[in-house]
BAGUZA-137898 format. One record per residue (C-alpha): residue number from 1; residue in one letter; x, y, z. Coordinates in steps of 0.02 Angstrom, whole numbers, plus 50000, padded with zeros to 5 digits. Layout:
REM residues N
R    n  res      x      y      z
R  NUM    A      X      Y      Z
...
This chain:
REM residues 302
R    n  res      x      y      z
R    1    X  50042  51434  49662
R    2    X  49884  51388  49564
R    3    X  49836  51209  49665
R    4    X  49821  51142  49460
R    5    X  49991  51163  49423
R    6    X  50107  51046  49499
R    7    X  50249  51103  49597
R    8    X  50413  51077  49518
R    9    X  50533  50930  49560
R   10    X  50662  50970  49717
R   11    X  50823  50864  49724
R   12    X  50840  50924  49898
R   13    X  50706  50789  49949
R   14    X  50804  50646  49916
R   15    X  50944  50733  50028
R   16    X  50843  50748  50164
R   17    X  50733  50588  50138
R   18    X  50762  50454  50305
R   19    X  50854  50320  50285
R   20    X  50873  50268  50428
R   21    X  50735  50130  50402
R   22    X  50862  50039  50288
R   23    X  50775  50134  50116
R   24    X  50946  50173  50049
R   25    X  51029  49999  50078
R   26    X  50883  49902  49995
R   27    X  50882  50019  49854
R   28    X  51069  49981  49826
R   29    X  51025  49787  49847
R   30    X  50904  49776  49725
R   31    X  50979  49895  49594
R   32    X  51144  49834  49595
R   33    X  51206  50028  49614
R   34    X  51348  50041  49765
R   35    X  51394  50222  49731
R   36    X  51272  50344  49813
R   37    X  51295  50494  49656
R   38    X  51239  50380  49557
R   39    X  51117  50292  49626
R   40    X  51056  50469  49661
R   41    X  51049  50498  49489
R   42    X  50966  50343  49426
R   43    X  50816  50372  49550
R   44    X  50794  50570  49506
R   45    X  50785  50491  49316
R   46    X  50652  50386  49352
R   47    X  50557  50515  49460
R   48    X  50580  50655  49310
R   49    X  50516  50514  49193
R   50    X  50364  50452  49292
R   51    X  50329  50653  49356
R   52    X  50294  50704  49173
R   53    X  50159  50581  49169
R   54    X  50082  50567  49361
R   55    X  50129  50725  49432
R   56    X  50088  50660  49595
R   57    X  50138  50709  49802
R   58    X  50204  50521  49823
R   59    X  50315  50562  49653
R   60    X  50390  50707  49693
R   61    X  50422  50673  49885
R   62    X  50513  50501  49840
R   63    X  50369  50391  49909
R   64    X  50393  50268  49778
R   65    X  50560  50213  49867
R   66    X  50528  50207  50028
R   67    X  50484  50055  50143
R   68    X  50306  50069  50216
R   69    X  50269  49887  50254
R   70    X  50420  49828  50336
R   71    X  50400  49970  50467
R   72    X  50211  49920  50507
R   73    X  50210  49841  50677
R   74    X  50120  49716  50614
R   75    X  50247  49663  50480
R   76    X  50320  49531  50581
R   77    X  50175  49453  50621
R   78    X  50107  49452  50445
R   79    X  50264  49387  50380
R   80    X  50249  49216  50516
R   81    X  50118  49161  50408
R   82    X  50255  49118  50282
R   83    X  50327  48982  50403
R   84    X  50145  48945  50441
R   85    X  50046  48941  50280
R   86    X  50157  48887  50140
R   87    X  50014  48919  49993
R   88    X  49977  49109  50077
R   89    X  49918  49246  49941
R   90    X  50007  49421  49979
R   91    X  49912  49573  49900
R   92    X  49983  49716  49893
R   93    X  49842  49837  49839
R   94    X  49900  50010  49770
R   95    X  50084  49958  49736
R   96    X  50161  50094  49647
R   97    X  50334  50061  49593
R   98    X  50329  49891  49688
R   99    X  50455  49921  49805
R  100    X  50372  49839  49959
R  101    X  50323  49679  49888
R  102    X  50504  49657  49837
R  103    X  50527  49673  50011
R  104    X  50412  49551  50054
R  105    X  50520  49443  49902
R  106    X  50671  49482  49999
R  107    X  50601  49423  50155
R  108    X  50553  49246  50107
R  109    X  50377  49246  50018
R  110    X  50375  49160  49879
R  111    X  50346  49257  49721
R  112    X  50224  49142  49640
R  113    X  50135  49181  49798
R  114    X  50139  49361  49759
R  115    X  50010  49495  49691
R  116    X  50044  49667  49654
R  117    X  49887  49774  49609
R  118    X  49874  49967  49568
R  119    X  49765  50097  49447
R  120    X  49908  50144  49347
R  121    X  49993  50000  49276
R  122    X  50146  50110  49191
R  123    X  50185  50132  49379
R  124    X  50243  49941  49381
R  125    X  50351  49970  49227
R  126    X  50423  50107  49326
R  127    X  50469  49994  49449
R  128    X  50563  49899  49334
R  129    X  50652  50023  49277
R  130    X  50697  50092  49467
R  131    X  50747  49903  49515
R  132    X  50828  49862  49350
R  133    X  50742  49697  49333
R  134    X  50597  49631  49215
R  135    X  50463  49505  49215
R  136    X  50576  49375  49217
R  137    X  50698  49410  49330
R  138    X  50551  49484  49445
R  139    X  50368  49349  49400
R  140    X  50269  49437  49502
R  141    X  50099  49454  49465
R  142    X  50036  49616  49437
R  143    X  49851  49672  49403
R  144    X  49808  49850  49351
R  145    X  49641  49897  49378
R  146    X  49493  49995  49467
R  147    X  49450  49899  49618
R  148    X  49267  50005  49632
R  149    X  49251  49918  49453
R  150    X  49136  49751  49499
R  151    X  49213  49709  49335
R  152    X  49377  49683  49426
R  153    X  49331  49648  49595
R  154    X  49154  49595  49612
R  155    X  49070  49661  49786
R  156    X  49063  49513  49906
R  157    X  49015  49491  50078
R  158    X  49181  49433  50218
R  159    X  49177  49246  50202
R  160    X  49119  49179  50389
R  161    X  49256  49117  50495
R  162    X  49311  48923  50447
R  163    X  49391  48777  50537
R  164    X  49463  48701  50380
R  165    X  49642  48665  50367
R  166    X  49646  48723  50180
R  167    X  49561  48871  50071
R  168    X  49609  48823  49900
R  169    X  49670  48980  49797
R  170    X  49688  48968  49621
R  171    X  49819  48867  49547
R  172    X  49925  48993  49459
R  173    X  49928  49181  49487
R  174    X  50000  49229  49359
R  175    X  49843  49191  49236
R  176    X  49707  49272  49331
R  177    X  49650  49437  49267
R  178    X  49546  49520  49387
R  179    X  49553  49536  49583
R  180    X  49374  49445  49598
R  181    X  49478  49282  49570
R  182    X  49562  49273  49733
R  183    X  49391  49332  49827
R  184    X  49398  49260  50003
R  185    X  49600  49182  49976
R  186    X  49691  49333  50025
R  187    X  49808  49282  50184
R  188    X  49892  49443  50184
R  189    X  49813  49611  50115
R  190    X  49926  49752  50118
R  191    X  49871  49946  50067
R  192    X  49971  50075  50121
R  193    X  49939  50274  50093
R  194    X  49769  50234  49976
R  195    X  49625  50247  50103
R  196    X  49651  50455  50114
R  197    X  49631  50467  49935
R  198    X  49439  50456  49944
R  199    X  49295  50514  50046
R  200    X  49222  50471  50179
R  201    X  49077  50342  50118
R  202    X  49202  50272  49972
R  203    X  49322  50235  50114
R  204    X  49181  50140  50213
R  205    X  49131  50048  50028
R  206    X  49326  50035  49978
R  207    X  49364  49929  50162
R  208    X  49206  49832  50126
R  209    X  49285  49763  49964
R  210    X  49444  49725  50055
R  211    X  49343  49633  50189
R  212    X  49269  49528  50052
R  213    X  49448  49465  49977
R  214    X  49526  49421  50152
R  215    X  49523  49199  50185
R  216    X  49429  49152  50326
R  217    X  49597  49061  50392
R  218    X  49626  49133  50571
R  219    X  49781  49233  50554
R  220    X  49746  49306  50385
R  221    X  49761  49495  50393
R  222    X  49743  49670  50323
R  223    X  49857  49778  50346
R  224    X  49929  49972  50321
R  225    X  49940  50152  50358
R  226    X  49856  50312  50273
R  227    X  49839  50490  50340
R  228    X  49735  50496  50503
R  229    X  49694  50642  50634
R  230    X  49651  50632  50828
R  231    X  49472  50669  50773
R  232    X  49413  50615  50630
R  233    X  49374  50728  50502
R  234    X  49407  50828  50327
R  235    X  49571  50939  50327
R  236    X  49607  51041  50168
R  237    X  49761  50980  50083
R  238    X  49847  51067  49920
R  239    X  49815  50976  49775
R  240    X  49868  50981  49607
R  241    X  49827  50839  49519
R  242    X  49650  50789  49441
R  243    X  49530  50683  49530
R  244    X  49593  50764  49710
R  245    X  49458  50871  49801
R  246    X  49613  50958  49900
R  247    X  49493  50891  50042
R  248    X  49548  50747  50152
R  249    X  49453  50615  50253
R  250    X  49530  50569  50397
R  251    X  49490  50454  50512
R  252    X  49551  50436  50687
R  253    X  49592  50254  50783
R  254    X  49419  50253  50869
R  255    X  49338  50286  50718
R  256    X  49450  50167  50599
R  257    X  49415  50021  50745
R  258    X  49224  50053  50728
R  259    X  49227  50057  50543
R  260    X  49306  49885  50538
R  261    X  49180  49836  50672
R  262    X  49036  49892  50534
R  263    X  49089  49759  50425
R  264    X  49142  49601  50487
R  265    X  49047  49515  50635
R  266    X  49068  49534  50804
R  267    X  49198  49432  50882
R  268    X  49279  49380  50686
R  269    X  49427  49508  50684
R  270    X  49550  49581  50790
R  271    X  49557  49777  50739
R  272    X  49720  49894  50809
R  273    X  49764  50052  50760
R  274    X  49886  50181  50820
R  275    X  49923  50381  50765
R  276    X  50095  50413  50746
R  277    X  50168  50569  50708
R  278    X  50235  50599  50527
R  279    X  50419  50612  50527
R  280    X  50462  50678  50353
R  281    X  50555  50847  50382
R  282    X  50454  50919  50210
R  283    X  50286  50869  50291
R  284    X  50184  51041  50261
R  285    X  50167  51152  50430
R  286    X  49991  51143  50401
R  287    X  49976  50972  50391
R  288    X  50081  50989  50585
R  289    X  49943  51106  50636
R  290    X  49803  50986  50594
R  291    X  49880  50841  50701
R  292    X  49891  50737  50534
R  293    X  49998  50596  50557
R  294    X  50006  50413  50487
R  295    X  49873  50295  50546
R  296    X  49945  50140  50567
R  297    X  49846  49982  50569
R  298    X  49790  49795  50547
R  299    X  49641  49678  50555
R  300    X  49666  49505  50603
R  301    X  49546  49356  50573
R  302    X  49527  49262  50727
């Protein structure tokens, strides 16, 4: 297949999709749709729809529905901050069709709390479509935007480690316009499956920005999972839609540690990361012969 046409759409991918990490049950929650045929055919509508506009991997292979965050060892921890730090900002950065900061809704967070953030912003109206809500049912805020834009997220250096009680954020989330407004208030930063998109040096430039909108509060973290290797590296990767190379960066833990370790001071953060393997029973054989699996992470202000 020519790697600029996109693959057609295979049903047989939602069969075979996991649920075993409670995907299908939250789907039914939030949707409101008990009987699996047609809940089935409510999300293969809203994959056909969005397909014929991003004909993208995390389309096609049902990404948009799964639960990324919850499974993060780190969730848990992240999520204490609630009981901790009433007035903590959760960013989800590259959101896609929302469905782990309803999670995070789910959980407890309050939504005025809440920011949802991707490229595309038809991808959050997707979301509302999949979850059969709307802005008022579900006030989230949601930015769309370029985050290598300094127009919408203005480089900025971490902010150093403080011993106040209180980072004030701004008052109402809902009316800022660009990520450069919550610049150092971020208690939770969460960006899952974004990192692998880009090369090696706009990795390094894309965690710096991240670095810069994470508070100073001990306890505030970053946190996700992209594609990693054992040894860091490029692996060649199909690709059939524009902007993609077809070759990935990868890092590995050691490398992801030291990268972290590039940008904030020494002794500031807490960096762990671990390689698991990937799980999904479509994952490409040659993507199995690479040692490609999900690198799982977090950095924790201490």
């Amino acid at each position: 297949m020519d790697v600029s046409t996109p693959p057609p759409l295979d049903e047989s991918l939602w069969d075979v999709m996991h649920m075993d990490d409670g995907v299908l049950d939250f789907v039914k929650s939030q949707t409101g749709i008990d009987d699996a045929g047609e809940l089935k055919k409510h999300v293969l509508a809203i994959q056909a729809s969005a397909y014929q506009i991003f004909p993208y991997p995390c389309i096609r292979s049902f990404d948009f529905a799964k639960l990324r965050l919850s499974n993060l060892p780190a969730y848990s921890q992240a999520m204490a901050l609630l009981r901790e730090r009433p007035d903590a900002i959760f960013l989800d950065l590259g959101c896609c069709f929302g469905t782990d900061i309803r999670k995070v809704a789910v959980d407890g967070f309050p939504m005025q709390n809440l920011i949802a953030c991707d490229l595309h912003g038809e991808f959050w109206n997707f979301g509302h479509e999949l979850f059969r809500s709307t802005p008022e049912t579900f006030p989230v805020a949601f930015l769309s935007g370029d985050v290598f834009d300094p127009a919408f997220l203005a480089p900025a250096a971490p902010r150093l480690t403080s011993t106040s009680s209180t980072v004030v954020p701004p008052s109402n989330l809902s009316n800022i316009t660009s990520l450069t407004a919550v610049t150092g208030h971020v208690s939770i930063l969460h960006c899952s499956f974004v990192f692998h998109l880009f090369s090696e040096q706009k990795q390094a430039e894309f965690a710096r920005l991240l670095a810069g909108l994470l508070s100073p509060l001990p306890g505030s973290m970053i946190i996700g999972s992209h594609l990693g290797m054992k040894t860091m590296g490029y692996f060649a990767a199909k690709s059939y839609h524009s902007g993609h190379s077809g070759q990935v960066f990868a890092h590995s833990p050691e490398s992801w540690i030291d990268l972290w370790g590039d940008i904030f001071p020494q002794g500031t953060v807490r960096v762990e990361a671990a390689l698991k393997a990937r799980e999904e029973r479509h994952l490409s054989e040659s993507l199995r012969q690479r040692d490609v699996g999900a690198l799982t992470w977090s950095i924790t202000r201490l």
